[in-house]
Biotite code that builds the C-alpha atoms (Angstrom):
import biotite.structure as struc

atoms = struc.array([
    struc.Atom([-17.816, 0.690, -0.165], chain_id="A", res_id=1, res_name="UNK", atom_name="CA", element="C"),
    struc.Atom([-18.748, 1.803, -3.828], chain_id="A", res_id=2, res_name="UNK", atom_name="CA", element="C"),
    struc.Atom([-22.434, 0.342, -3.371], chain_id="A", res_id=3, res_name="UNK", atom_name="CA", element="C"),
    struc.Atom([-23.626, 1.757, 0.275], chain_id="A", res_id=4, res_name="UNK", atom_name="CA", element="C"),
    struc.Atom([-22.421, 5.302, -0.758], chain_id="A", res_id=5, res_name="UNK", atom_name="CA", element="C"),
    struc.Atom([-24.064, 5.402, -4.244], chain_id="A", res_id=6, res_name="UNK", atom_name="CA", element="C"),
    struc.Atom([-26.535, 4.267, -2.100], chain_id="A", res_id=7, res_name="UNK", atom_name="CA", element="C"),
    struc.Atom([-26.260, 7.077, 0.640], chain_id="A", res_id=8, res_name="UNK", atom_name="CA", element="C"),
    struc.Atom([-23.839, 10.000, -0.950], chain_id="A", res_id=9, res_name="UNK", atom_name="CA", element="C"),
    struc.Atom([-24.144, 11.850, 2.055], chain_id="A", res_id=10, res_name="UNK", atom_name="CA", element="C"),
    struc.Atom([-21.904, 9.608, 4.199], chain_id="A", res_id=11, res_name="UNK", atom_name="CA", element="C"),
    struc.Atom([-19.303, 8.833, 1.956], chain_id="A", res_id=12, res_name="UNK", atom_name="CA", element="C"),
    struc.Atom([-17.008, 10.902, 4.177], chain_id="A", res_id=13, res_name="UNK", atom_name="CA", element="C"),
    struc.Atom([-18.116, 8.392, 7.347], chain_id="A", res_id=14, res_name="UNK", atom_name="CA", element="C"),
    struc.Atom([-17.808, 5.164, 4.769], chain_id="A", res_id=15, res_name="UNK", atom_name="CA", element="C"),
    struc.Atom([-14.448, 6.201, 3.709], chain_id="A", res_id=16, res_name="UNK", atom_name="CA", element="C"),
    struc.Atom([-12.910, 6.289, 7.291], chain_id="A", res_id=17, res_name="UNK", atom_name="CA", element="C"),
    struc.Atom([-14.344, 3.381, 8.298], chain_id="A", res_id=18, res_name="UNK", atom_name="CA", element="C"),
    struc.Atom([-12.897, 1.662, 5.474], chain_id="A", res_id=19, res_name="UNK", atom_name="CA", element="C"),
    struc.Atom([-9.465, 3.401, 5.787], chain_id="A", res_id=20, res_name="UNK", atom_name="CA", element="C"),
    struc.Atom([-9.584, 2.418, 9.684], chain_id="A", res_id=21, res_name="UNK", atom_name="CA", element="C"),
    struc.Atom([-10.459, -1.402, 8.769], chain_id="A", res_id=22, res_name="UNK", atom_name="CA", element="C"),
    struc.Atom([-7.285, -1.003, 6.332], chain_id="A", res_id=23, res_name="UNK", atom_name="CA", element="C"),
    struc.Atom([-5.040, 0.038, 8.654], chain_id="A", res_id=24, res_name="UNK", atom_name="CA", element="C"),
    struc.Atom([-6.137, -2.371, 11.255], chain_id="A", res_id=25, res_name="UNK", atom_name="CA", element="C"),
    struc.Atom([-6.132, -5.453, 8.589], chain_id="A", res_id=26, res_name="UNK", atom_name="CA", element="C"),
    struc.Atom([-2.405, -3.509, 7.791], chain_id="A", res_id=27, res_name="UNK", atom_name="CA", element="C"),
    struc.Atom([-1.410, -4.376, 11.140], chain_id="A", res_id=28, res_name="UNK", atom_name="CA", element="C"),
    struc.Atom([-1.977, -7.850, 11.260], chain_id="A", res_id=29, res_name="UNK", atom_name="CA", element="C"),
    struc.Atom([-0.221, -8.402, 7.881], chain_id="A", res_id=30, res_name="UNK", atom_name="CA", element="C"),
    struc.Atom([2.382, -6.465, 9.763], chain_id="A", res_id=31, res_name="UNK", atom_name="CA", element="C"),
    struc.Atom([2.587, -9.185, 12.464], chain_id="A", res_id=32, res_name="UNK", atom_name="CA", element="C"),
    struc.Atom([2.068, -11.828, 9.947], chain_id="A", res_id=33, res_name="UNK", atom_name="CA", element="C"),
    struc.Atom([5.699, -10.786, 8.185], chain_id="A", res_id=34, res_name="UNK", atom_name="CA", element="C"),
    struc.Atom([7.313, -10.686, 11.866], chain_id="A", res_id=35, res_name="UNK", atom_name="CA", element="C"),
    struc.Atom([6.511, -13.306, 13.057], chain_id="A", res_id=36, res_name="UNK", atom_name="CA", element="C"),
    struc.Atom([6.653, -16.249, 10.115], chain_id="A", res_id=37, res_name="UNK", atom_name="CA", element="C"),
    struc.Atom([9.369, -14.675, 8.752], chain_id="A", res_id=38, res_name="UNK", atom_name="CA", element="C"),
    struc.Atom([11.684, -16.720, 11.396], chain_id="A", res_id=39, res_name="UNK", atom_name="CA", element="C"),
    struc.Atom([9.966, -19.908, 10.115], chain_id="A", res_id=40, res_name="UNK", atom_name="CA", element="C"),
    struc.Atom([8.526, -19.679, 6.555], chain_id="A", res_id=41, res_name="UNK", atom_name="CA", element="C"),
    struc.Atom([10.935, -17.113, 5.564], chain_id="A", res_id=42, res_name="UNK", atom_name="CA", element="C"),
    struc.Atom([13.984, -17.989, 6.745], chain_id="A", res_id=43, res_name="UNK", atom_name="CA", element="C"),
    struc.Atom([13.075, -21.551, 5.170], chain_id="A", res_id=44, res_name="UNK", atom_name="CA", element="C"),
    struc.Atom([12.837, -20.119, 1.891], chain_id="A", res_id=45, res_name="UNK", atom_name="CA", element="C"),
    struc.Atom([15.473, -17.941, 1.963], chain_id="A", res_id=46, res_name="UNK", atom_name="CA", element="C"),
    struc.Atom([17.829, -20.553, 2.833], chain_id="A", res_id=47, res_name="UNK", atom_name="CA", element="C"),
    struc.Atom([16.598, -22.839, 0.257], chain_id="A", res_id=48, res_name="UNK", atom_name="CA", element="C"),
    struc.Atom([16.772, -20.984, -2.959], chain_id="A", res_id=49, res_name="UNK", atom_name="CA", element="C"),
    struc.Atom([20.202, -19.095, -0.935], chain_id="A", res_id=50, res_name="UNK", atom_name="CA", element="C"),
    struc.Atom([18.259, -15.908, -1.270], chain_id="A", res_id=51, res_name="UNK", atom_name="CA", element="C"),
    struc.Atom([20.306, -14.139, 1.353], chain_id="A", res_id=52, res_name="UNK", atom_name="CA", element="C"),
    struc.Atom([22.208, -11.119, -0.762], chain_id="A", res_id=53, res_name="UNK", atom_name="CA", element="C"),
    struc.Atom([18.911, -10.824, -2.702], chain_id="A", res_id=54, res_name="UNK", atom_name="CA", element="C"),
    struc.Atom([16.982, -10.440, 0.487], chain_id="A", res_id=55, res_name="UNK", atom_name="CA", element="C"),
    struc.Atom([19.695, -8.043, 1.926], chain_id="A", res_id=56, res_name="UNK", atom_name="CA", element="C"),
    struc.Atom([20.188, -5.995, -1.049], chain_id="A", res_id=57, res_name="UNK", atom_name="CA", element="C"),
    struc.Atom([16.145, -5.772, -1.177], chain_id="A", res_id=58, res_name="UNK", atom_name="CA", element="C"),
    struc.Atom([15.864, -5.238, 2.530], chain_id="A", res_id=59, res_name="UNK", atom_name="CA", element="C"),
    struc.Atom([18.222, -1.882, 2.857], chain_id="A", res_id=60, res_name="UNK", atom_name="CA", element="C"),
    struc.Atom([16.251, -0.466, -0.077], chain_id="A", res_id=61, res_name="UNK", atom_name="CA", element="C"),
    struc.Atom([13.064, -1.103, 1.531], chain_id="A", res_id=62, res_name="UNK", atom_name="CA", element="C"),
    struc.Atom([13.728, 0.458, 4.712], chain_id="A", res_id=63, res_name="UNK", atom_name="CA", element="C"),
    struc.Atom([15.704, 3.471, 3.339], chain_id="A", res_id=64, res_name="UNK", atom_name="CA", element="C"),
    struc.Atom([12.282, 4.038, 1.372], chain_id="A", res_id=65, res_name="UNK", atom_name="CA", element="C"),
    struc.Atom([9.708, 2.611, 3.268], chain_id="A", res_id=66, res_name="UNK", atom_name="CA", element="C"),
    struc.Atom([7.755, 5.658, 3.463], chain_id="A", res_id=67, res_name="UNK", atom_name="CA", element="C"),
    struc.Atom([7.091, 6.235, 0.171], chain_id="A", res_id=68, res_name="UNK", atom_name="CA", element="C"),
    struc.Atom([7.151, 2.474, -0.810], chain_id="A", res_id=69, res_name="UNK", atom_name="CA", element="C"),
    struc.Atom([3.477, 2.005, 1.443], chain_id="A", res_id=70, res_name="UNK", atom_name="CA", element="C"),
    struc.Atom([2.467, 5.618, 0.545], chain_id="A", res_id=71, res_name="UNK", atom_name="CA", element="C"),
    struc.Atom([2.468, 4.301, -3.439], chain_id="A", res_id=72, res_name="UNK", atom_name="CA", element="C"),
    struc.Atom([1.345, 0.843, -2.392], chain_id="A", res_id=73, res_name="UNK", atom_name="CA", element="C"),
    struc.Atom([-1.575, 1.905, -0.543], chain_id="A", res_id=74, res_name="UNK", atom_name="CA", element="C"),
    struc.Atom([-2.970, 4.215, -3.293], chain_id="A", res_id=75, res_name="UNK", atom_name="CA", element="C"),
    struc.Atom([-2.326, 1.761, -5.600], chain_id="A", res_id=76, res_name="UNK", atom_name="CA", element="C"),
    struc.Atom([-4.572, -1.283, -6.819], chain_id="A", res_id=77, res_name="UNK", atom_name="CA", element="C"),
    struc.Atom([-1.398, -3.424, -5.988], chain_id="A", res_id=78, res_name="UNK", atom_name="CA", element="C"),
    struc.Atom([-2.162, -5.989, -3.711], chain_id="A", res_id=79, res_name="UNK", atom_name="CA", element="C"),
    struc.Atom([-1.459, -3.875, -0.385], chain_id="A", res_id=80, res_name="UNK", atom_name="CA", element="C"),
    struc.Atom([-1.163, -7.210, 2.022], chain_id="A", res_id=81, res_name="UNK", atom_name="CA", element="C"),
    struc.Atom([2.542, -8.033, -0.209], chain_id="A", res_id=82, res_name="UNK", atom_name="CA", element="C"),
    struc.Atom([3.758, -4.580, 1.361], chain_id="A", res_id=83, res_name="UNK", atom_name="CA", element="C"),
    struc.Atom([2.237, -5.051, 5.037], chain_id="A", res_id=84, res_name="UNK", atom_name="CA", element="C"),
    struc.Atom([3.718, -8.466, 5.137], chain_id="A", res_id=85, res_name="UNK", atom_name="CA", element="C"),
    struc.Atom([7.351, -7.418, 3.829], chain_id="A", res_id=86, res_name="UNK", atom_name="CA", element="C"),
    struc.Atom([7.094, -4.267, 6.051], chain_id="A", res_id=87, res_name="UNK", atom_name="CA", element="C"),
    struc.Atom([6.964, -6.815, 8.878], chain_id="A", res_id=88, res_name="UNK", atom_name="CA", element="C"),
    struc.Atom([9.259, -9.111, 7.354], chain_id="A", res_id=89, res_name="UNK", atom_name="CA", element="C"),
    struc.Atom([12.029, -5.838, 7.277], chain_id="A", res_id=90, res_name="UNK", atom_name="CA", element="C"),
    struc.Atom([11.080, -4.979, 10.330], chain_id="A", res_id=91, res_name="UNK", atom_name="CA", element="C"),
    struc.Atom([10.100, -1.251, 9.153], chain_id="A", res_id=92, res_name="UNK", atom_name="CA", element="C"),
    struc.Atom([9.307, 1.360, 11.956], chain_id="A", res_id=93, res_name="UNK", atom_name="CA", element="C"),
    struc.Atom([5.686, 0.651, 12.989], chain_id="A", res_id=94, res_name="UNK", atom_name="CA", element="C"),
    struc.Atom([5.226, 4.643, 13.622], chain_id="A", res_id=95, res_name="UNK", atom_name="CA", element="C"),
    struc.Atom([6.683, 5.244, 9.612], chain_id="A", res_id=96, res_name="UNK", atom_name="CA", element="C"),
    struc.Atom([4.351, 2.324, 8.678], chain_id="A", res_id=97, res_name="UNK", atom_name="CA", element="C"),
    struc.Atom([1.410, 3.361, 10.538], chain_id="A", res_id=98, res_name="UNK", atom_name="CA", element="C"),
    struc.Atom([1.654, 7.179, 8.722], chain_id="A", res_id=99, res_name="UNK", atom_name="CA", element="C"),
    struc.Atom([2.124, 5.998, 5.694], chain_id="A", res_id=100, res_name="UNK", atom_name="CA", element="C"),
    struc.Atom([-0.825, 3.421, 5.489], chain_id="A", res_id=101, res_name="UNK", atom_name="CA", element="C"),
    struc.Atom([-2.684, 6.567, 6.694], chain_id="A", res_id=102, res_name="UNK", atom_name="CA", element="C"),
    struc.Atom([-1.640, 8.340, 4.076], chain_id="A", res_id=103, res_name="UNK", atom_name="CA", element="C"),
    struc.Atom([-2.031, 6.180, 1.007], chain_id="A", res_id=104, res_name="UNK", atom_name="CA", element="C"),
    struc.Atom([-4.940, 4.115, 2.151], chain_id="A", res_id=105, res_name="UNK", atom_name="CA", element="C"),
    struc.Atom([-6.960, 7.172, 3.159], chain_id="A", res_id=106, res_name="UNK", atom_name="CA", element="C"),
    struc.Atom([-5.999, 9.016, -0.002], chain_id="A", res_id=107, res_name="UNK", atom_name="CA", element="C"),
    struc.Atom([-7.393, 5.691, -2.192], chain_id="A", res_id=108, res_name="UNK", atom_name="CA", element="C"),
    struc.Atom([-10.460, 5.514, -0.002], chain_id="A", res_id=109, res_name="UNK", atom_name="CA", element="C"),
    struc.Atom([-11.143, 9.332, 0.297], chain_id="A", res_id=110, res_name="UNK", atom_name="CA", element="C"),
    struc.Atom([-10.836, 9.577, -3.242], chain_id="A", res_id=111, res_name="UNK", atom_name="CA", element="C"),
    struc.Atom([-12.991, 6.422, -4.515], chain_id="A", res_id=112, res_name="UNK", atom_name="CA", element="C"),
    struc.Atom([-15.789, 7.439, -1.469], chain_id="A", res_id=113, res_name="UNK", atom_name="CA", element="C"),
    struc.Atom([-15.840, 11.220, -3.240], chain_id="A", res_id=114, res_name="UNK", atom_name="CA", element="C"),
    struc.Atom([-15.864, 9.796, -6.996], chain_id="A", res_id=115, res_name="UNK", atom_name="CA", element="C"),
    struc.Atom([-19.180, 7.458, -5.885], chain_id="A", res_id=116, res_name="UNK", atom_name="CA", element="C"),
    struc.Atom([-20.500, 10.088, -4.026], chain_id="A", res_id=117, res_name="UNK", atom_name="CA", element="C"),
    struc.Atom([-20.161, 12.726, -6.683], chain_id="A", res_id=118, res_name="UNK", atom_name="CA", element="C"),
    struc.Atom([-20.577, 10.901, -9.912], chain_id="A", res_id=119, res_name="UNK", atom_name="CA", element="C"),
    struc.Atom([-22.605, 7.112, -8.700], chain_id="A", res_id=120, res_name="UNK", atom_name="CA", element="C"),
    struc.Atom([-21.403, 4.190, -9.875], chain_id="A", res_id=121, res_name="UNK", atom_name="CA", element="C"),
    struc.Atom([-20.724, 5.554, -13.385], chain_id="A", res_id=122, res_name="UNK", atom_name="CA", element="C"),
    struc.Atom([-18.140, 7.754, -12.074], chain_id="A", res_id=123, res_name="UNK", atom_name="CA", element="C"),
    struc.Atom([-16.505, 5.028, -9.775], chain_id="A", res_id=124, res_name="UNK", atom_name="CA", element="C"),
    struc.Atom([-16.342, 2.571, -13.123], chain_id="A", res_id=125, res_name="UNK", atom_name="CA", element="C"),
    struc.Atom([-14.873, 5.551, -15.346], chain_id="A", res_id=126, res_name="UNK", atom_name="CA", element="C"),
    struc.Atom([-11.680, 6.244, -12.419], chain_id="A", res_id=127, res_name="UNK", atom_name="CA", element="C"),
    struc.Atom([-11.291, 2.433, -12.535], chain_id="A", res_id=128, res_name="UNK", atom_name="CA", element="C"),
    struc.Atom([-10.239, 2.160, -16.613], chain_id="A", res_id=129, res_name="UNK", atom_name="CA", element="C"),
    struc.Atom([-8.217, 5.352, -15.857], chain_id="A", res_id=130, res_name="UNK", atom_name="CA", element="C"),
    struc.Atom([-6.752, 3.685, -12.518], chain_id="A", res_id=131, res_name="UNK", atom_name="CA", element="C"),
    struc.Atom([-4.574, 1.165, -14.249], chain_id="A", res_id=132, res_name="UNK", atom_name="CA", element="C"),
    struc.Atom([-2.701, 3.996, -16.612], chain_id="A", res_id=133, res_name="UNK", atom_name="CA", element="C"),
    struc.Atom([-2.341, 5.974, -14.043], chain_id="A", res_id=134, res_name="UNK", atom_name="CA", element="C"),
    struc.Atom([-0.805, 3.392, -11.811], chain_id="A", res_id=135, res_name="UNK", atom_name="CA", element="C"),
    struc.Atom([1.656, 2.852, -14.102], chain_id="A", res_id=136, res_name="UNK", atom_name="CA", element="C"),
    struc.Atom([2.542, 6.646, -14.365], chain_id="A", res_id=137, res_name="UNK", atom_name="CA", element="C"),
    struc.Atom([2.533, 6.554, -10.363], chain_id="A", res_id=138, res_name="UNK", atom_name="CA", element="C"),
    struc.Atom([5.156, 3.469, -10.449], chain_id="A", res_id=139, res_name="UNK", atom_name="CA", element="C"),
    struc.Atom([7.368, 5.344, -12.919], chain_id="A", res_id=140, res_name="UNK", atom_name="CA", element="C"),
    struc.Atom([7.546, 8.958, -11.635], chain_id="A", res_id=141, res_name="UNK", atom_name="CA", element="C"),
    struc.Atom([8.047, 6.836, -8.537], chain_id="A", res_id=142, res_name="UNK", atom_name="CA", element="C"),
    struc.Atom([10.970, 4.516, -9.801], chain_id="A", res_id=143, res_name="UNK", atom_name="CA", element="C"),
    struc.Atom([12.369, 7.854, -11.416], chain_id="A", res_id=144, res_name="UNK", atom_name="CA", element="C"),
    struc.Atom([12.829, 9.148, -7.994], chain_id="A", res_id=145, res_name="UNK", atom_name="CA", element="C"),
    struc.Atom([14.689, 6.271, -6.691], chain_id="A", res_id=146, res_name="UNK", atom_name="CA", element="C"),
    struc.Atom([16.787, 5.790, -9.606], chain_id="A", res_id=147, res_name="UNK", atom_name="CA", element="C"),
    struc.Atom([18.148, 9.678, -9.526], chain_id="A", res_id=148, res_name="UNK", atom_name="CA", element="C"),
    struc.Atom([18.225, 9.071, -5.692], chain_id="A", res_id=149, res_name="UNK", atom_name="CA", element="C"),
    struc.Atom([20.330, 6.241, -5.860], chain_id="A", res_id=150, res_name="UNK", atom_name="CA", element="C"),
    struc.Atom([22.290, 7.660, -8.454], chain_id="A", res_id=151, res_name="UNK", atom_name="CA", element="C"),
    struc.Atom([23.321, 10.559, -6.334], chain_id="A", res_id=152, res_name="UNK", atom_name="CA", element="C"),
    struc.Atom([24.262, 8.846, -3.695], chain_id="A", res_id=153, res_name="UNK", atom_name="CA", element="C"),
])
């Protein structure tokens, strides 16, 4: 994306929904691809390495914050196929999913597509050394939330 609007600044707005769209879509199908091997493949591993409290205790935290969970993972650089595939594997609500891949994927794209457009591929290359420090913050203000949320409760 970084290359056709340095390229064409104008459009970034255009660039960055088609690219959020494409996300979402490609979301989907790793969606599906947690439903539906997670009978075979998962279950296989699961029972192997007796995974089943693990998955459980993992599971109930994942759907009670799903939301936020694919919100964070989507904005992140964190490999955001792990969280489409779990979401399927967890069955989360395709409607929370859906909003929240909106949400974090648009806010990553929206965000690059204006840095490119704004600053060219200098500005894109400076958010990038700052992206990993401030993924980290993300993660812990994040994980700070959950903790005092599951402390409370």
């Amino acid at each position: 994306m970084i290359p056709m609007v340095v390229s064409k600044s104008s459009s970034w707005k255009k660039l960055a929904l088609g690219v959020t769209i494409f996300s979402i879509v490609g979301a989907f199908i790793g969606y599906l691809i947690g439903s539906v091997f997670f009978d075979t493949a998962g279950q296989w591993i699961m029972n192997t390495y007796s995974l089943q409290d693990e998955f459980q205790t993992v599971q109930n935290f994942y759907q009670q914050n799903a939301f936020w969970s694919i919100i964070v993972a989507g904005f992140t650089p964190i490999p955001y196929k792990v969280f489409t595939i779990t979401s399927g594997m967890f069955d989360v609500n395709l409607f929370i999913f859906f909003i929240a891949s909106i949400i974090g994927r648009g806010a990553r794209f929206f965000l690059v597509g204006y840095l490119a457009s704004v600053g060219g591929n200098q500005a894109f290359w400076s958010y990038l050394k700052k992206l990993k420090l401030s993924t980290w913050i993300i993660i812990a203000i994040v994980s700070l939330f959950f903790g005092y949320w599951f402390l409370i409760k």
